[in-house]
N, C-alpha and C positions, 0 to 999 in steps of 0.2 A: 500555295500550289495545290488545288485541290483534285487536279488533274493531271501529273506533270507529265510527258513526255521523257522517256525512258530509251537508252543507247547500250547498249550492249555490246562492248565492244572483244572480238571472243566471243564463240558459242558451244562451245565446251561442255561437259558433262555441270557444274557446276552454275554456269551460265542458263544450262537448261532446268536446273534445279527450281532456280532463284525463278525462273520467267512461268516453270509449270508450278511454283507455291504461288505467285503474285496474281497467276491466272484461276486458282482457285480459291483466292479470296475474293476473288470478284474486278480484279484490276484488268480494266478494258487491254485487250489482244493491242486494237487498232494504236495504243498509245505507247509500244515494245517497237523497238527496230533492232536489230542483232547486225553485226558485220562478222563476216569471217572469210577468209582466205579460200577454204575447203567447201567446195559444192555442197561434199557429202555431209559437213558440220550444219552445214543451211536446211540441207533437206530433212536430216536427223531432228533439229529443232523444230521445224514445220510439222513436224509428227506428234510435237509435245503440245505443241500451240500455235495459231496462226498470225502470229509477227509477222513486220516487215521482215524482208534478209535483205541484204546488200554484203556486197565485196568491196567496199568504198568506205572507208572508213571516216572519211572529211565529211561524205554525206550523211553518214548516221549521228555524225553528232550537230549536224548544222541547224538541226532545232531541236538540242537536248535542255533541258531539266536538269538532267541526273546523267551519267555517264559512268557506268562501272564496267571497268577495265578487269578481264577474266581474262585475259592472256599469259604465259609463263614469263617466271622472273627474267628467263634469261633474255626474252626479245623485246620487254616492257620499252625498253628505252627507243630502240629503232622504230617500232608502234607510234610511241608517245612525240616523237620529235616533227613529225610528218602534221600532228594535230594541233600543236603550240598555237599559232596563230588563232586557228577558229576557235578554240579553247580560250584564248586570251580575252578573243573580241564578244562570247556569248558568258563566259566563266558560270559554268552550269556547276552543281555538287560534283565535285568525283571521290566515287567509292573505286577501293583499289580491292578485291580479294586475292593478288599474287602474295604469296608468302616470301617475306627477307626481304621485299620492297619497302626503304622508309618514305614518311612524307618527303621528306629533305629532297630524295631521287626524283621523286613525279615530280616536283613544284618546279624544281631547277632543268629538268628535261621538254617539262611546259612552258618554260620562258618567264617564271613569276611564281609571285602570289596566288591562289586559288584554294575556296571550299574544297578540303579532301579530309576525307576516312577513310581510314588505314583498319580495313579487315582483316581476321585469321576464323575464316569458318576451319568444319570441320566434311568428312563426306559422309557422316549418315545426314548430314545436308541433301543428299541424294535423292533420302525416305524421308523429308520433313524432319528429320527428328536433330538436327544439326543442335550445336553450341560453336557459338558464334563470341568473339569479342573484339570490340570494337575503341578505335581511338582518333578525336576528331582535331582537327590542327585549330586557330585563334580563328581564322576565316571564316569557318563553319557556324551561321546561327542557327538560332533553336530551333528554327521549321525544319533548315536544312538537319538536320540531328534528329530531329523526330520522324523524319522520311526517312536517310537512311534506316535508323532502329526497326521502322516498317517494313521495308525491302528486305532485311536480312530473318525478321521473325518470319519471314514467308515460309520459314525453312528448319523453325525452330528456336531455339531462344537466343536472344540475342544483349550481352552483358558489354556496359562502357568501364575502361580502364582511366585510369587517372594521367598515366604519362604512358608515353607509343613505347619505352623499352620494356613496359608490361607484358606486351603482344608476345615473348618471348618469353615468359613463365607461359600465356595462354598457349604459346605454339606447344610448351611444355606438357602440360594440362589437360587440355583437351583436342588441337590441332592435329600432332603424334598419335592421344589418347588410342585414341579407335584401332592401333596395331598393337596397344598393349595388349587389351582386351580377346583379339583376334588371338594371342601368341598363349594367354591365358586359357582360351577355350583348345585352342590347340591340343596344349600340353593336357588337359584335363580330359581330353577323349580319348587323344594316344594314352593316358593312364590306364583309364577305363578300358579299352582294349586289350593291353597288358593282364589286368583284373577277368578276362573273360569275357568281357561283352564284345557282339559283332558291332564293327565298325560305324554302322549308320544309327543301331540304338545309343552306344557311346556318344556321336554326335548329336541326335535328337534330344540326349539327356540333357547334353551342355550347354547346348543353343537355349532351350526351354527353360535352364537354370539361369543362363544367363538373364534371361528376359524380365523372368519374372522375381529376378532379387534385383532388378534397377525400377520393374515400375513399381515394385514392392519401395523402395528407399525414394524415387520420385513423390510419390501418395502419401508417404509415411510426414508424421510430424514432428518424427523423434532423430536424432543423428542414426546417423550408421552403422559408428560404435554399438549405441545402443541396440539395434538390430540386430549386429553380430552377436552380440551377450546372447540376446530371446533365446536365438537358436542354437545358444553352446551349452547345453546341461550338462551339468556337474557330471566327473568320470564318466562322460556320455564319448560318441564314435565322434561327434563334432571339435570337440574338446582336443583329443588325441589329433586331430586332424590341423588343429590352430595351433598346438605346441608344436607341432612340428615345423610349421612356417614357423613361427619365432625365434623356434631354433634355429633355424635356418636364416633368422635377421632378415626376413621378406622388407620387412621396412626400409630398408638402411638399403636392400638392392634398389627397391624402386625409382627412393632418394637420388642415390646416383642415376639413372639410369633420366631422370627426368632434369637433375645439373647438367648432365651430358647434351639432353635435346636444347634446352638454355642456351647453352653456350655456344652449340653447334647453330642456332638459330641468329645470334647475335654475329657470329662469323659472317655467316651467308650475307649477314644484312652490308657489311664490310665489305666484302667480296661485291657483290651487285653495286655499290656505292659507287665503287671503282671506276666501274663501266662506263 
């Protein structure tokens, strides 16, 4: 498929993501169609790119390729049951990006067997800069696996797990990731406010910091760890600042805090099963 025809079903902020990365790699507009419910979803996307839109969900997938379903966990199913049939009779790839959806849910909600991958981006997917991981059921051949890996690097990297209950260490990992990180800069400026700085330098400081010690460890050749050593000199302000997270067992929170998203994400996947 060196052209495939592209359905979007859902047009959502992430939907809009994936269609404005795919459009600036060069993937022809005229080969996207998007459905969605909401005028205002349609017209918001027409803004990103000039796709089909439709409110019709049958028609946009009646001559898909690829079919990635961007709608929330909770309506997947009432969505997906209405398309079973065209779905059966074209059985086009479908990539799924709702979270706590398994294959098992879409395949049995489609009436069958079917090519699907089981996505967990992330939303600096937003800004390209996504981490994505991905996991493809027995159906899936190698084209279709190389196309999706395509569609989702539109938006950033994009990593295959070995078995779909992985998906839930990724939801762990990096799915969550992005509000750690957020709750880290947080805290780290209200410090700095505390410390005397006005409020917007505090912020500029930690955003900036932020930035530039991920493309710093992105670029870099060496682990992390390592990184952290460079810039810990001995009875240096760094130093005092590391022992005290340790002290504090920063580790051993995190730990928990990412078993917690785990299991919580494995629920959900239970919970939606149900349905």
């Amino acid at each position: 498929m060196t052209s495939p025809q592209l359905a979007f079903i859902g047009a959502g902020n992430m939907a809009s993501a994936l269609i404005g990365g795919l459009i600036k790699q060069g993937f022809s507009a005229e080969r996207i169609i998007a459905s969605d419910p909401l005028p205002a979803m349609l017209d918001k996307l027409r803004g990103v790119a000039p796709v089909r839109v439709t409110s019709d969900n049958i028609a946009a997938v009646a001559e898909a390729d690829v079919v990635v379903l961007a709608v929330k966990p909770q309506v997947m199913k009432q969505v997906l049951q209405p398309l079973a049939k065209a779905l059966q009779q074209r059985k086009p790839l479908i990539i799924s990006i709702a979270a706590g959806i398994e294959i098992a849910s879409i395949a049995r909600w489609l009436g069958g067997d079917l090519p699907i991958v089981r996505c967990m981006p992330n939303t600096p997917a937003l800004v390209q800069l996504g981490a994505t991981g991905l996991f493809a059921n027995a159906s899936v051949s190698a084209e279709q696996k190389k196309l999706a890996d395509s569609i989702l690097r539109a938006v950033g990297i994009a990593l295959w797990v070995d078995k779909e209950a992985q998906l839930d260490a990724v939801t762990a990992v990096s799915g969550s990731g992005p509000a750690y990180f957020f709750l880290v800069m947080e805290a780290m400026r209200d410090a700095g406010v505390k410390l005397g700085l006005s409020r917007d330098v505090a912020e500029q400081l930690t955003l900036q910091t932020a930035l530039g010690a991920a493309r710093m460890a992105v670029d870099s050749d060496v682990d992390v760890a390592e990184l952290r050593r460079r810039v810990t000199s001995p009875n240096g302000t760094t130093e005092r600042a590391i022992a005290s997270f340790e002290n504090d067992n920063l580790r051993a929170i995190f730990e928990r805090a990412l078993n917690a998203c785990d299991a919580r994400s494995r629920e959900l996947a239970k919970e939606l099963a149900a349905d």
